[in-house]
Residue frames as qw, qx, qy, qz and C-alpha x, y, z in Angstrom:
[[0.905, -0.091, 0.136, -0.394, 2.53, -42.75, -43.48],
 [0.693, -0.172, 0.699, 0.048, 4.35, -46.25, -42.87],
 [0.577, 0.365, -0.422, -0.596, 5.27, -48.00, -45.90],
 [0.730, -0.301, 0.566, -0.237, 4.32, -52.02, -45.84],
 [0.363, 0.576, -0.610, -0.404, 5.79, -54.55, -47.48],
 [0.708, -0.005, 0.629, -0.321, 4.48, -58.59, -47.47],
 [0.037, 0.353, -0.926, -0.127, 6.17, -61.67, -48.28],
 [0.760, -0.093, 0.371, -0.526, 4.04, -64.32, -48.70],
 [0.256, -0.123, 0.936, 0.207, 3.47, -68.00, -49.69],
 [0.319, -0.008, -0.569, -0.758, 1.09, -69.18, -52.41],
 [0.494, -0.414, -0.653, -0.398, -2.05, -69.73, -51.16],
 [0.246, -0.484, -0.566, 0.620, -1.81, -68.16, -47.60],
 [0.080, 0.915, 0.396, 0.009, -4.04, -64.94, -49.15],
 [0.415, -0.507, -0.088, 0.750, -1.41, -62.09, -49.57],
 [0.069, 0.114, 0.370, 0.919, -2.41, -60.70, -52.48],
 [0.315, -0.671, -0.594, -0.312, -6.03, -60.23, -51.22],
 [0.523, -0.627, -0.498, 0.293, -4.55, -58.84, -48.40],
 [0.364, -0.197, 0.133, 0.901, -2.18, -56.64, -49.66],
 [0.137, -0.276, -0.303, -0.902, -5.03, -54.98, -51.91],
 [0.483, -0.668, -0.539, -0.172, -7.49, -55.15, -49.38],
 [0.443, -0.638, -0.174, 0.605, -5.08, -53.40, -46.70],
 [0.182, 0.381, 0.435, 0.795, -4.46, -50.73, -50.14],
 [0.108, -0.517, -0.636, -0.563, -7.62, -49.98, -50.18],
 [0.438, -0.667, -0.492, 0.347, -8.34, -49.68, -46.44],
 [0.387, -0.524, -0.089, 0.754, -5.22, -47.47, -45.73],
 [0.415, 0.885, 0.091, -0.189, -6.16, -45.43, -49.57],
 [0.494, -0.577, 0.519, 0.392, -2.52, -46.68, -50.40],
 [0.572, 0.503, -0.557, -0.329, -0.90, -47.53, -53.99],
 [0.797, -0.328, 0.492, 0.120, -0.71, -51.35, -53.74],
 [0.181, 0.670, -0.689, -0.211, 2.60, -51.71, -56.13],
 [0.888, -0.063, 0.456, -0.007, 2.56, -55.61, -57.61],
 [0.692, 0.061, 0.480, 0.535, 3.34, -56.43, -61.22],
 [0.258, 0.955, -0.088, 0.119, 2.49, -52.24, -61.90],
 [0.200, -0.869, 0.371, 0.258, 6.07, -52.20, -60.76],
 [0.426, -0.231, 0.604, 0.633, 8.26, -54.37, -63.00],
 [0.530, 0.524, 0.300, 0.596, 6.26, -52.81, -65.98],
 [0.017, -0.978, 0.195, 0.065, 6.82, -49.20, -64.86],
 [0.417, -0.666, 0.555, 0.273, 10.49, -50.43, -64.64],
 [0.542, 0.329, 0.628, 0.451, 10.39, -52.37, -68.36],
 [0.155, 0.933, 0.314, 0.078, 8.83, -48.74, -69.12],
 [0.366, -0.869, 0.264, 0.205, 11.57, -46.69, -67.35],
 [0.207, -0.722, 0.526, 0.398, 14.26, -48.27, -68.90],
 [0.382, 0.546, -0.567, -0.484, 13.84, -49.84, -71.87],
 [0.200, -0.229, 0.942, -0.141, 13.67, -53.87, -70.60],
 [0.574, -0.053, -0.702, -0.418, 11.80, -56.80, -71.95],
 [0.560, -0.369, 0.227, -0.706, 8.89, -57.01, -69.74],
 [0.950, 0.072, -0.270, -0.141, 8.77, -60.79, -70.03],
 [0.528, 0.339, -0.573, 0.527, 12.68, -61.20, -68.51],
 [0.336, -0.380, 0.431, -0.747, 11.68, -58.69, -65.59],
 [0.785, -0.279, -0.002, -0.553, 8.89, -60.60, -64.75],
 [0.890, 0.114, -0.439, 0.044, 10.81, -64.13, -65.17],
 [0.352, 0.363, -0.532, 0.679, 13.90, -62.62, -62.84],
 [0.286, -0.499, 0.208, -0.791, 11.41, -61.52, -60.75],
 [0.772, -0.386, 0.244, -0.441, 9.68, -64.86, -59.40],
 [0.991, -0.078, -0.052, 0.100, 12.25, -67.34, -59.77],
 [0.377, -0.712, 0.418, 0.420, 16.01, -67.76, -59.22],
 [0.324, 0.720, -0.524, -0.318, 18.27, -67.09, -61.82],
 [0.995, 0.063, -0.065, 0.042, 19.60, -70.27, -63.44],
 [0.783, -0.430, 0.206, 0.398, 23.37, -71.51, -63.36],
 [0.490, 0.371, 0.194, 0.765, 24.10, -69.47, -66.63],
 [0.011, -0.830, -0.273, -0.487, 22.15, -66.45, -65.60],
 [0.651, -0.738, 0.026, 0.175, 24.00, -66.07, -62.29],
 [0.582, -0.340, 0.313, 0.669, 27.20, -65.39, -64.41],
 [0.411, 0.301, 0.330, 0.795, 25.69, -63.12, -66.90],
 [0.209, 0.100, -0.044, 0.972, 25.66, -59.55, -67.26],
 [0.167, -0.247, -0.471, -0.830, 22.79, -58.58, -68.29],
 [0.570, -0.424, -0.701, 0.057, 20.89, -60.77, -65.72],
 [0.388, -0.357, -0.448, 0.722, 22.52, -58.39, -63.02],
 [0.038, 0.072, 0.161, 0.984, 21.32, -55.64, -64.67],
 [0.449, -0.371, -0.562, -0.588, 17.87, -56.61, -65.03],
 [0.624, -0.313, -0.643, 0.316, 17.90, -57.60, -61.28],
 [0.206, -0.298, -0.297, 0.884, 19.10, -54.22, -60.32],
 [0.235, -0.231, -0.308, -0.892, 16.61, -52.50, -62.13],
 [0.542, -0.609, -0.559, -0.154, 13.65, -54.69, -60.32],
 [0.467, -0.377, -0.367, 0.711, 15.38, -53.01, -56.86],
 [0.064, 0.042, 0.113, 0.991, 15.14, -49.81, -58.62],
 [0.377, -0.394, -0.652, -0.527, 11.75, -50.31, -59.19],
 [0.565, -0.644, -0.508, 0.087, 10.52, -51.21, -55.79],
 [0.540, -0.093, -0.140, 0.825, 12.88, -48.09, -54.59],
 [0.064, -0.214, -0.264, -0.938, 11.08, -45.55, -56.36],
 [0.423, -0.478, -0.716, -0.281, 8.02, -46.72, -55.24],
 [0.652, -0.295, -0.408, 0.567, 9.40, -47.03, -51.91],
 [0.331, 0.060, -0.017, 0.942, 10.53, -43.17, -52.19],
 [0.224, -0.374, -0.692, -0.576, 6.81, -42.32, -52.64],
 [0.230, -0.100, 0.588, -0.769, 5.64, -43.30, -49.40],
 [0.716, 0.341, 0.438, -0.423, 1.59, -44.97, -48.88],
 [0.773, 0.246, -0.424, -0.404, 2.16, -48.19, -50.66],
 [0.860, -0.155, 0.450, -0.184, 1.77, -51.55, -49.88],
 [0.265, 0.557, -0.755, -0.225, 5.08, -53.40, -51.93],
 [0.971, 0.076, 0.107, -0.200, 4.31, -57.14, -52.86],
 [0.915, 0.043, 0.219, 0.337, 7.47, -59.37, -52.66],
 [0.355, 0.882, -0.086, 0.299, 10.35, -58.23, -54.38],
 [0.740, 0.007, -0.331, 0.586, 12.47, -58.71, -51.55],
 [0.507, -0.682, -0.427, -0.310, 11.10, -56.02, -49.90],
 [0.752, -0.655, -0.070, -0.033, 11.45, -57.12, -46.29],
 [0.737, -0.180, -0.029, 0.651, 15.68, -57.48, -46.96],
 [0.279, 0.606, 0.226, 0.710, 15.65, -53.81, -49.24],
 [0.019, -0.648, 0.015, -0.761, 14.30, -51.70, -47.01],
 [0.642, -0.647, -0.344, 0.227, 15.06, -53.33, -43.63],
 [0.351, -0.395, -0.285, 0.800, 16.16, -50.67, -40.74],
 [0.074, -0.348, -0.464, -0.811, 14.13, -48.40, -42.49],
 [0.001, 0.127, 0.736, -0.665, 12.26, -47.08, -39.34],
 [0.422, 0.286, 0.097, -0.855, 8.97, -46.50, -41.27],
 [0.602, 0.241, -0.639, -0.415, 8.53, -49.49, -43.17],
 [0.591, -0.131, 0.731, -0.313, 6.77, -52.73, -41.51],
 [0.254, 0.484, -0.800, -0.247, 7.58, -55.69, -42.82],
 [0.773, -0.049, 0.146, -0.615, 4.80, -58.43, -43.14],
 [0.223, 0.189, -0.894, -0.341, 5.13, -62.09, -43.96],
 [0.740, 0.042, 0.159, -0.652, 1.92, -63.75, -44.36],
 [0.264, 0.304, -0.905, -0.140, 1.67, -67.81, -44.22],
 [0.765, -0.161, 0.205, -0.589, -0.09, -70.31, -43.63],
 [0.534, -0.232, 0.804, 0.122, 0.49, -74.75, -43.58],
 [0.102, 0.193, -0.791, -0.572, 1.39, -76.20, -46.90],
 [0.098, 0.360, 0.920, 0.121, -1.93, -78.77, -46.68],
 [0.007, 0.687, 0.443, -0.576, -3.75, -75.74, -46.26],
 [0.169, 0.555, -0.300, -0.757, -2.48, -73.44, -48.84],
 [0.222, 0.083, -0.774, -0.587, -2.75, -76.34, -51.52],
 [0.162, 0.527, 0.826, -0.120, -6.64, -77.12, -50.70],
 [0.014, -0.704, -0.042, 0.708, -7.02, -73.17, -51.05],
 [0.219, 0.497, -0.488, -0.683, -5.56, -73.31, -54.46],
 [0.019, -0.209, -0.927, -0.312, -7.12, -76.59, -55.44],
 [0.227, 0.628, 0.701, -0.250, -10.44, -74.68, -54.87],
 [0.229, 0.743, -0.047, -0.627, -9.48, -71.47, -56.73],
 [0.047, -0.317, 0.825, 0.466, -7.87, -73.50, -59.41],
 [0.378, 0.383, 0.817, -0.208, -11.36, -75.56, -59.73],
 [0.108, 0.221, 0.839, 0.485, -13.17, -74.94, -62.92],
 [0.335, -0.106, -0.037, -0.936, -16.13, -72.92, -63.66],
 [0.695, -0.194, -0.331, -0.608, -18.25, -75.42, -63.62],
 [0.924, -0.285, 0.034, -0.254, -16.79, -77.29, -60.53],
 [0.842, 0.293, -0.436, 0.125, -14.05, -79.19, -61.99],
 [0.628, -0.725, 0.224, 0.172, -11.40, -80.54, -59.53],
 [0.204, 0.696, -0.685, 0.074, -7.49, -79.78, -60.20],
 [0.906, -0.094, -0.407, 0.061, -5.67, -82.87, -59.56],
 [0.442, -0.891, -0.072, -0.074, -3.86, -82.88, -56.62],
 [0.800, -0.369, 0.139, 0.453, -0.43, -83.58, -57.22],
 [0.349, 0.644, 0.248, 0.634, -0.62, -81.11, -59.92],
 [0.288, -0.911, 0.001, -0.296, -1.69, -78.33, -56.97],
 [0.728, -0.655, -0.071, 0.191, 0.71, -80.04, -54.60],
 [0.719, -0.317, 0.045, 0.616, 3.56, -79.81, -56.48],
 [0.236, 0.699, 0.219, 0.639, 3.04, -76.33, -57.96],
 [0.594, -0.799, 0.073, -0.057, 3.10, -75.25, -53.82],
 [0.855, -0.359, 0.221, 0.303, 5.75, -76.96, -53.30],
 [0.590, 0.335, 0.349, 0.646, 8.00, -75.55, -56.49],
 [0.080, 0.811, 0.149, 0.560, 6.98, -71.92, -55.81],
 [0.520, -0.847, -0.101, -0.045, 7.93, -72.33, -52.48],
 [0.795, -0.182, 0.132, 0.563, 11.21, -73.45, -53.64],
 [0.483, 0.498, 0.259, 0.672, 11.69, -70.90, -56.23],
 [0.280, -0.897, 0.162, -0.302, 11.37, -67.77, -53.36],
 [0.777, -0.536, 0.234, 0.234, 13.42, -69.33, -51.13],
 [0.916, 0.107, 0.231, 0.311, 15.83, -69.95, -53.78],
 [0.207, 0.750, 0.015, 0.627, 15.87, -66.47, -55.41],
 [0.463, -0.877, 0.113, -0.064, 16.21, -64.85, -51.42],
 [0.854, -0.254, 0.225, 0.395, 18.99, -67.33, -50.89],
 [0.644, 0.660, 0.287, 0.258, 20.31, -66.03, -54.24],
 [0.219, 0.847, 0.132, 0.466, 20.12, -62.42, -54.16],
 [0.276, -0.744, 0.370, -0.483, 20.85, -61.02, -50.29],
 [0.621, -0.031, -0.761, 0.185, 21.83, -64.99, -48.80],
 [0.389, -0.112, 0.433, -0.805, 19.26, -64.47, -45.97],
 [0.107, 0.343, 0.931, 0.058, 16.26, -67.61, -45.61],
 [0.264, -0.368, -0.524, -0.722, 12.83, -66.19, -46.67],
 [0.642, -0.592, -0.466, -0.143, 10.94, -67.71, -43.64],
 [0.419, -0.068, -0.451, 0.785, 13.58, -66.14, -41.23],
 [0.235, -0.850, -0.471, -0.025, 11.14, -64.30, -38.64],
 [0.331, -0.610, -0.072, 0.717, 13.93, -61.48, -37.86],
 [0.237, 0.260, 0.514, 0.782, 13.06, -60.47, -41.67],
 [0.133, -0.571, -0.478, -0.654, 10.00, -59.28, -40.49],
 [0.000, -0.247, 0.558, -0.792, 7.99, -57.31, -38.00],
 [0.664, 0.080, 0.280, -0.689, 4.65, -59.11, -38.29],
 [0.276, 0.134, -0.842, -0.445, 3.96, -62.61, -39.31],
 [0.716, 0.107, 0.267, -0.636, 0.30, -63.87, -39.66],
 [0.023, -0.085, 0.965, 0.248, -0.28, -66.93, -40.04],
 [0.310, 0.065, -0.462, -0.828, -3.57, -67.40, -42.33],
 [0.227, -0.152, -0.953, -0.135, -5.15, -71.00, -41.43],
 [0.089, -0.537, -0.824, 0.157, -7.73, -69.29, -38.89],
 [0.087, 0.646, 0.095, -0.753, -7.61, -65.76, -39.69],
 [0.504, 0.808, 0.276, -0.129, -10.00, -63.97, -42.47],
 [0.463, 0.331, 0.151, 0.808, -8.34, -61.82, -45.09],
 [0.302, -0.846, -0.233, -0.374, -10.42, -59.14, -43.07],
 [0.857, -0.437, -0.220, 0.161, -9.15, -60.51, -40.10],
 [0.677, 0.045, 0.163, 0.716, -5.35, -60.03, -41.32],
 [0.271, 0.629, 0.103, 0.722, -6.04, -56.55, -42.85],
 [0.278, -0.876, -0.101, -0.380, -7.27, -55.01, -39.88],
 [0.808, -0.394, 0.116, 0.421, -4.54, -56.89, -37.40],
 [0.609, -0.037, 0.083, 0.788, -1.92, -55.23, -39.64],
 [0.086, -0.789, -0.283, -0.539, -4.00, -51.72, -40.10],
 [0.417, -0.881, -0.117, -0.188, -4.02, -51.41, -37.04],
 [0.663, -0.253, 0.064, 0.702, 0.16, -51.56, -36.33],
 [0.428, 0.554, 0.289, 0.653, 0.34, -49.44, -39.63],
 [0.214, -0.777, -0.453, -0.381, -1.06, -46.73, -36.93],
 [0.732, -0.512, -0.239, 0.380, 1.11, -46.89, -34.48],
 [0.088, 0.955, -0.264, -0.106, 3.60, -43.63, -33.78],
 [0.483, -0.598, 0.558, 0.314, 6.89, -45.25, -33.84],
 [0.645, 0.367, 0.624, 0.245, 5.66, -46.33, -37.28],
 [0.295, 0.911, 0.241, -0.156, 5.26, -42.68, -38.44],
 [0.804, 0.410, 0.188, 0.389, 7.26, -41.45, -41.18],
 [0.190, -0.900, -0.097, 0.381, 9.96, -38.65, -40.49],
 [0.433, 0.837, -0.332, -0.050, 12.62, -36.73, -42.78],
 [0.264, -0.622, 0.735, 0.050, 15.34, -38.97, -41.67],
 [0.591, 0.118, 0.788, 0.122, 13.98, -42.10, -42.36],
 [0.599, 0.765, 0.227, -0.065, 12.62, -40.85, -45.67],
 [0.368, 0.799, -0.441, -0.177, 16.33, -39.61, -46.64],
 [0.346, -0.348, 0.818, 0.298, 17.66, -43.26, -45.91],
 [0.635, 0.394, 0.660, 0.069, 15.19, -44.59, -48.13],
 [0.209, 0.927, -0.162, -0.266, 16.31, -41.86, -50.56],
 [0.189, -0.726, 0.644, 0.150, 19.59, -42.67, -50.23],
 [0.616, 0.082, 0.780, 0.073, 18.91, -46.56, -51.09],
 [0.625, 0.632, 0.441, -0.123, 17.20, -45.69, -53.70],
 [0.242, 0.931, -0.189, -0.195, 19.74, -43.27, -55.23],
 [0.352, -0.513, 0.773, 0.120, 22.35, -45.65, -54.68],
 [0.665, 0.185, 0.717, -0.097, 20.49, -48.16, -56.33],
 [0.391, 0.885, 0.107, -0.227, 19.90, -45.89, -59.41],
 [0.112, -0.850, 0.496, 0.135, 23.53, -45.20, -59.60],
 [0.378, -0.235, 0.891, 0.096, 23.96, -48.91, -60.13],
 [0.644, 0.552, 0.484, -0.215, 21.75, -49.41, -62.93],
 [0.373, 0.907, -0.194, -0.041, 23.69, -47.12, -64.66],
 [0.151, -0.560, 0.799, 0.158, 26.91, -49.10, -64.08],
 [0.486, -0.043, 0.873, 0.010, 25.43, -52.08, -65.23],
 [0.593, 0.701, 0.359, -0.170, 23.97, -50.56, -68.12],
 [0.044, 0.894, -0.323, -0.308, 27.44, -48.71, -69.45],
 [0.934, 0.280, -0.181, 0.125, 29.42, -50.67, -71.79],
 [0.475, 0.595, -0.475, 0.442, 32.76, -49.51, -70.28],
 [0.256, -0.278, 0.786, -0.490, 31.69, -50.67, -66.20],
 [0.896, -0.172, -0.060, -0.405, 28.80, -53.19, -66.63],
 [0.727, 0.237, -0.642, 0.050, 31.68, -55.80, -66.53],
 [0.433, 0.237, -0.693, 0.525, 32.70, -54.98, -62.97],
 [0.600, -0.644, -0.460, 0.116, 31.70, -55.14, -59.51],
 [0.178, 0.252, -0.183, 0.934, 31.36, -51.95, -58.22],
 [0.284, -0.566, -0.722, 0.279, 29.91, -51.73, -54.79],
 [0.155, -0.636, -0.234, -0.719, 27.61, -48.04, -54.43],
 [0.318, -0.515, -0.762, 0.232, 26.87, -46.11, -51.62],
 [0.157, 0.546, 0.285, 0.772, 24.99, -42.77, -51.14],
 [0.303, -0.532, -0.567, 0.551, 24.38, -40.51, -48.45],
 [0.063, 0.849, 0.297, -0.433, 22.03, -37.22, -49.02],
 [0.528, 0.824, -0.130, -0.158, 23.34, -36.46, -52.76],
 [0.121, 0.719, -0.661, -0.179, 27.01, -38.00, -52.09],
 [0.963, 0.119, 0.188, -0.149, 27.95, -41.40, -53.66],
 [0.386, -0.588, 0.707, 0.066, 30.76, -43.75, -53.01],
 [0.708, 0.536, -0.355, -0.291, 32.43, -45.55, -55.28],
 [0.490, -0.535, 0.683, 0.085, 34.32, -48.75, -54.00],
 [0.879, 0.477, -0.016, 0.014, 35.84, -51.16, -56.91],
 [0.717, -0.248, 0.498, 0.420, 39.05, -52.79, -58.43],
 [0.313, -0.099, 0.439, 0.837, 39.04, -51.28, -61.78],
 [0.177, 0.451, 0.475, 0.734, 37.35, -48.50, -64.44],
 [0.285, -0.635, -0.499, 0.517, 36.82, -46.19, -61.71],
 [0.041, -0.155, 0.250, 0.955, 37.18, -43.09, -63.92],
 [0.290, -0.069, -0.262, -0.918, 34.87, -44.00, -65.67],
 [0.353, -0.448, -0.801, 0.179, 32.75, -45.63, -63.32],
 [0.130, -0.467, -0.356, 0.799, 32.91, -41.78, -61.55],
 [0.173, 0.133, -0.275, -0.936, 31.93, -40.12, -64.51],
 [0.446, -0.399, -0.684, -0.418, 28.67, -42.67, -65.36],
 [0.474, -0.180, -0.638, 0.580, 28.06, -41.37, -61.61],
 [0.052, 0.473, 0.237, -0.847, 27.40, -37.81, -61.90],
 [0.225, 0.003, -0.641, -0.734, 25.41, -38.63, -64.71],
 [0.287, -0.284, -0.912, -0.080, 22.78, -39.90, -62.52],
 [0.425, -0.714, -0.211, -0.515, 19.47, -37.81, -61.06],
 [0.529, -0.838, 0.020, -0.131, 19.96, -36.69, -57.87],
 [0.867, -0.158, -0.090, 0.465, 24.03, -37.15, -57.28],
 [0.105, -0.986, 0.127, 0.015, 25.90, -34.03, -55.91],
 [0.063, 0.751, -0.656, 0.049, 29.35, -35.45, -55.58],
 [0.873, 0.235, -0.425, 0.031, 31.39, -38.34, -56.44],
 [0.259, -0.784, 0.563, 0.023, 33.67, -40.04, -54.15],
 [0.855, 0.279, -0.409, -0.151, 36.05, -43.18, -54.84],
 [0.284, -0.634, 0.719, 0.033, 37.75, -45.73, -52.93],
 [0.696, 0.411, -0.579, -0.110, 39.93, -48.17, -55.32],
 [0.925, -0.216, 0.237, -0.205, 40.33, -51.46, -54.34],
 [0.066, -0.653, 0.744, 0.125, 43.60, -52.87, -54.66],
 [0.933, 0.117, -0.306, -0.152, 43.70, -56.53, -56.64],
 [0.594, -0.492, 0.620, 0.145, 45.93, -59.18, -54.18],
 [0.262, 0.703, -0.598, -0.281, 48.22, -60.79, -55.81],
 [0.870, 0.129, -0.420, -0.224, 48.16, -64.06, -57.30],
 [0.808, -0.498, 0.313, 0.025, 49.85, -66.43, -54.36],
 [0.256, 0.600, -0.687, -0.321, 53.01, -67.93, -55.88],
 [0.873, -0.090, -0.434, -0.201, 52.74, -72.02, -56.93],
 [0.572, -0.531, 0.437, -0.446, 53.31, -74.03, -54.34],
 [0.598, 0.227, -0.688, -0.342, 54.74, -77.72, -54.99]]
């Protein structure tokens, strides 16, 4: 079965949809169960995950280690899932992870800004009525919308709202959340959607690769470097500028890796001054 994954904007309904299209299809829908399985899995302060997870890194965190680590782990996270099959993947980047992935439809679900922030000024409303103020709702839209964008921009430097990210985009303002589930049910259905051993071993592969990098960025003797991964059906390339040894060896230490290869990366040479 397809696996679907859906971007969305605050207050155009995607979480209602996403666990309403769950339910339909009898799928796992995979939200914030995935960054604590992945705080679970590897040891990580669920609070960071979660922070990395809906905003963009600040101007220190974009130069420290640890940050990258935690980052790759959320990837891992939505990988494993991802590896599964029948689940419905909230955000997460998603729609960039597992594009060409011939089994995976890629949703983005919006709807106009005056629109979303009445929405949330009605869920936001008080038990007994109360009204949110609106510039409080507006700019809390308006700040979340920055803070996706920003993180996309960030992570894979691709726009969020780019329509070639996706293969369906619904736009909320006159469709139901019914409406929406059954419009994308009914793609989910299509054959050319249907899952086959190939596509399942790239999404393998991604995932293994992805693994493989967790574990460099978790070693004290490669987390420092940039060291680009790639894996194909148990083998996994190594491409980098330095501690490749033992970049090869934290390598075959990693579930599912049959063989190591490496290609070193030569450092250019400093230019000479110039007066």
């Amino acid at each position: 079965m397809p696996i679907v994954t859906i971007s969305h904007e605050i207050g155009a309904g995607g979480p209602e949809i996403g666990q309403q299209l769950a339910d339909r299809l009898g799928y796992r829908y995979v939200d914030h169960e995935l960054i604590s399985a992945a705080a679970q899995r590897y040891g990580l302060l669920e609070e960071k995950l979660s922070h990395l997870d809906e905003s963009k890194p600040s101007l220190f965190e974009r130069f420290d280690v640890e940050t990258r680590r935690y980052i790759t782990v959320i990837q891992t996270a939505l990988y494993d899932f991802a590896e599964h099959d029948n689940a419905v993947l909230m955000g997460r980047g998603g729609q960039w992870l597992l594009r060409g992935i011939p089994h995976v439809l890629r949703v983005r679900v919006m709807a106009p800004f005056d629109v979303r922030v009445k929405r949330l000024s009605k869920k936001l409303a008080g038990p007994m009525g109360e009204q949110t103020n609106p510039r409080t709702v507006t700019e809390l839209v308006r700040r979340d919308d920055a803070e996706k964008a920003g993180r996309m921009r960030y992570l894979y430097e691709v726009g969020i709202t780019d329509p070639a990210l996706y293969d369906l985009v619904i736009n909320t303002e006159k469709l139901s959340v019914a409406a929406a589930v059954g419009l994308i049910g009914g793609v989910v259905g299509q054959a050319e959607l249907a899952t086959t051993p190939t596509s399942s071993q790239l999404v393998a592969d991604r995932s293994l690769a992805s693994r493989v990098q967790v574990a460099l960025a978790t070693h004290p003797e490669t987390r420092r470097y940039r060291i680009t991964v790639e894996a194909r059906a148990g083998v996994v390339t190594l491409e980098g500028t330095a501690a490749m040894d033992e970049a090869t060896d934290v390598a075959r230490g990693a579930d599912g890796v049959r063989e190591v290869k490496v290609r070193q990366m030569d450092v250019p040479p400093i230019p000479p001054f110039v007066a």
